[in-house]
C-alpha positions as CSV (number, residue, x, y, z in Angstrom):
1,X,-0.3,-29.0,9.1
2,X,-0.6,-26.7,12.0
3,X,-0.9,-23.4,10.9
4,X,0.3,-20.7,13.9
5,X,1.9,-17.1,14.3
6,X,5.3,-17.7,12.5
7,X,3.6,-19.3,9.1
8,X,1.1,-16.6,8.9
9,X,4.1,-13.5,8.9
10,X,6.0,-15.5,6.4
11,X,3.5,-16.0,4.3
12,X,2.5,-12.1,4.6
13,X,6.2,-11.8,3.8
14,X,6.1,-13.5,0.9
15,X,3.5,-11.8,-0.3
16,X,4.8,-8.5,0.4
17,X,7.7,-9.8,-1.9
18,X,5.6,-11.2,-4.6
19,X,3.7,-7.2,-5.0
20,X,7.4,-5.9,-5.2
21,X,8.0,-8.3,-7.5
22,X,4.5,-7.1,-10.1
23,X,5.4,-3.4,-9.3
24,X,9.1,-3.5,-10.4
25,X,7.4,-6.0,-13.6
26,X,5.0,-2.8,-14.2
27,X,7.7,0.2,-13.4
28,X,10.1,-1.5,-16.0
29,X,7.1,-2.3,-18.7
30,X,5.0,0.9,-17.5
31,X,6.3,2.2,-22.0
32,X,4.7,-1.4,-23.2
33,X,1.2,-0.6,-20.6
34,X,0.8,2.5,-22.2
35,X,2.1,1.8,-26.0
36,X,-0.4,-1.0,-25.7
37,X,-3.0,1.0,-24.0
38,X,-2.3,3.9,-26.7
39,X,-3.1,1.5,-29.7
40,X,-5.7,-0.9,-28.9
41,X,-7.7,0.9,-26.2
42,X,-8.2,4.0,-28.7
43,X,-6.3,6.0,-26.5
44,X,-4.3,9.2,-28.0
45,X,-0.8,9.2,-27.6
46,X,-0.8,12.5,-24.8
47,X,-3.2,9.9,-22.8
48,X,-0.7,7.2,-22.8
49,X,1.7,9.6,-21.2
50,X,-0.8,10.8,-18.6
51,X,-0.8,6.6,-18.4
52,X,3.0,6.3,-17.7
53,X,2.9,9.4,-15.6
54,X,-0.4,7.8,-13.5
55,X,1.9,4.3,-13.2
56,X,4.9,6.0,-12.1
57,X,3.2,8.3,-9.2
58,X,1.3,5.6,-8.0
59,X,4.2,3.4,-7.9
60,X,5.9,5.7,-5.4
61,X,3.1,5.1,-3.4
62,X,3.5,1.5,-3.9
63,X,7.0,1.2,-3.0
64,X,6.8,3.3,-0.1
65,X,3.8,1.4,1.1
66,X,5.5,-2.0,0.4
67,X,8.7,-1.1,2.4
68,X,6.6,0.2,5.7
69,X,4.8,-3.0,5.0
70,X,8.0,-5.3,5.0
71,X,9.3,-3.5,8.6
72,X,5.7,-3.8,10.0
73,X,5.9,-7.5,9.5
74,X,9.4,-7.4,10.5
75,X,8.6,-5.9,14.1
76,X,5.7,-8.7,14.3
77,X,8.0,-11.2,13.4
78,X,10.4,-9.9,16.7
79,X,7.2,-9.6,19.0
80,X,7.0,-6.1,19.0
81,X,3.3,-5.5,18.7
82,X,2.2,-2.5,20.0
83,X,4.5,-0.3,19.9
84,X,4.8,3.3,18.5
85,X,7.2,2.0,15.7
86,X,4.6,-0.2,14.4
87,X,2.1,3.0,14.3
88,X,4.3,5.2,12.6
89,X,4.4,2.3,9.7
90,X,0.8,2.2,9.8
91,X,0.5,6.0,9.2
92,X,2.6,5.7,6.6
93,X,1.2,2.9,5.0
94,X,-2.6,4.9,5.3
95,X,-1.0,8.0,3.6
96,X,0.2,6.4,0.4
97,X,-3.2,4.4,0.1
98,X,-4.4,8.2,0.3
99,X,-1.8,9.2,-2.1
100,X,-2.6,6.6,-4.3
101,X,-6.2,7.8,-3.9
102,X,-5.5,11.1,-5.3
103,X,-3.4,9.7,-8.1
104,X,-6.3,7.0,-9.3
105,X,-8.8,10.1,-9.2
106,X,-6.9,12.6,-11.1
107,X,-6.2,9.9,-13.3
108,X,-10.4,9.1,-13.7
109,X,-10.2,12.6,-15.5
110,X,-8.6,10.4,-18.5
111,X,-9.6,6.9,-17.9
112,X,-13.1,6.6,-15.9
113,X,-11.9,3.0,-14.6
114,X,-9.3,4.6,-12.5
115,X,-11.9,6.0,-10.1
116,X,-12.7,2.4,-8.9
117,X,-9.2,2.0,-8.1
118,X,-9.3,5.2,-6.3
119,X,-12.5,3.8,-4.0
120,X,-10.5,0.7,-3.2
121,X,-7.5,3.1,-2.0
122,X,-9.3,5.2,0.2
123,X,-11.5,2.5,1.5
124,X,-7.8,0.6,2.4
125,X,-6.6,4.1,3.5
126,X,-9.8,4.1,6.2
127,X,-9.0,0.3,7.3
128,X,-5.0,0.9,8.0
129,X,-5.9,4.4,9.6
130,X,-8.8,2.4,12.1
131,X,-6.3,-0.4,12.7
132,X,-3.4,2.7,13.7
133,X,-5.7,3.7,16.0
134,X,-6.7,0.8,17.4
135,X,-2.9,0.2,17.9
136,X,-2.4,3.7,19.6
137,X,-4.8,3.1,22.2
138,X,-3.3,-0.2,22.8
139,X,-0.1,1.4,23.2
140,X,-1.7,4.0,25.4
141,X,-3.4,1.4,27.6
142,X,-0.4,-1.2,27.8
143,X,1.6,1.8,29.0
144,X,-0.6,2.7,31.7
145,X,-1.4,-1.1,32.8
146,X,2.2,-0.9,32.6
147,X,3.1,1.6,35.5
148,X,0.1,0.5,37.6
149,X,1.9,-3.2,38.2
């Protein structure tokens, strides 16, 4: 099986679909997390609420994230690379890793395990904003090797 350009954004697209898939599963059973979470983790019920309410903020994040994701894959798919489109989804896609950052580590105030979650956002939030710049000064060059030809 040769393995090229084409497979590789479907497959990202698939997977983009398949995270949309496990967020909508955990928005519509964020009451069972929680109700779970509240009985056999020890949990009092005000903490299963700050549970819910940590799930639902982050998931804005998520689906946000997942949506810029979708397009960015969707210019790829077109051959538009470097263009200021696909930086603008980038941004976007680094702020909600930085908003889920700040979600995960107000939610460590309750649960201590969020703030692992919150390094993995923030380190993602670096890797997407080094890759958005990387793009921009693509952009930058392929517009001035642009008008020198």
């Amino acid at each position: 099986m040769h393995w090229d350009k084409d497979k590789s954004v479907a497959l990202s697209q698939v997977c983009v679909a398949l995270f949309a898939l496990c967020l909508a599963a955990l928005d519509a059973g964020a009451y069972r997390v929680a109700l779970w979470f509240t009985r056999y983790r020890f949990f009092h019920l005000q903490r299963g609420f700050l549970l819910m309410t940590s799930i639902y903020a982050g998931s804005a994040f998520g689906w946000v994230c997942l949506y810029q994701l979708w397009k960015l894959l969707g210019n790829i798919k077109r051959g538009e690379m470097f263009v200021p489109d696909n930086v603008r989804r980038m941004r976007a896609v680094s702020w909600c890793c930085a908003g889920a950052t700040a979600v995960c580590l107000l939610s460590a105030a309750y649960y201590l395990p969020f703030a692992f979650i919150a390094v993995a956002a923030g380190f993602m939030a670096l890797i997407v904003r080094i890759v958005k710049n990387a793009f921009e000064q693509a952009i930058a060059m392929k517009d001035e090797l642009d008008l020198t030809i």
